[in-house]
N, C-alpha and C positions, 0 to 999 in steps of 0.2 A: 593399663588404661590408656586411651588413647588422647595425642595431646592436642587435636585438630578442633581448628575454630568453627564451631560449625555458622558463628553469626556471619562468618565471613563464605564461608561454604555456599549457604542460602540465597547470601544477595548475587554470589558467580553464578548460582543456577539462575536465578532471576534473571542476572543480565545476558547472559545465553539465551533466554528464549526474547529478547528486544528486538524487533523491526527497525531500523531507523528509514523514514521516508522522508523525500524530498518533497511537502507538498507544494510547489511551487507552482505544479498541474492549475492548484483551484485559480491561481490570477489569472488563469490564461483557458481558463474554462467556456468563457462566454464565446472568445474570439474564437477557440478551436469547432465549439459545437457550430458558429455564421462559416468557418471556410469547409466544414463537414457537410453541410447542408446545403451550401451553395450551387444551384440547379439541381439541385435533389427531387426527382419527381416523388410522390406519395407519403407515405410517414413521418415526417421529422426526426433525426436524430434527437435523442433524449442524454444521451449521457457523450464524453469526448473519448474517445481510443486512449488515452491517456489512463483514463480513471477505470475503463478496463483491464489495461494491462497489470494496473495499483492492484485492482481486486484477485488477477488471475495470481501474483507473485503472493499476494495473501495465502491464497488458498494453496498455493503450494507449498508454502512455508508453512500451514498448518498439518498438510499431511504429510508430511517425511516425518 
């Protein structure tokens, strides 16, 4: 019989799949989107390069 803790097993898988992110982006959301924007002819920016880049590291961290 095998003598492995699997409670502890569990929570290693768990913490293996954790993101840790820096949101530090959202303080700095407003002022990124005003120097994004600034002389921008037509559309406004809606979101900062920041919060993309968050979303793309997501999404690839989900797919590996």
């Amino acid at each position: 019989m095998s003598d492995k803790n699997w409670k502890e097993y569990n929570e290693a898988l768990v913490r293996r799949g954790e993101i840790l992110l820096d949101m530090e982006f959202l303080d700095n959301w407003s002022k990124e989107l005003n120097i994004m924007n600034r002389g921008k002819e037509g559309t406004r920016f809606r979101y900062p390069e920041s919060f993309i880049r968050l979303l793309a590291i997501i999404h690839y961290s989900i797919t590996i």
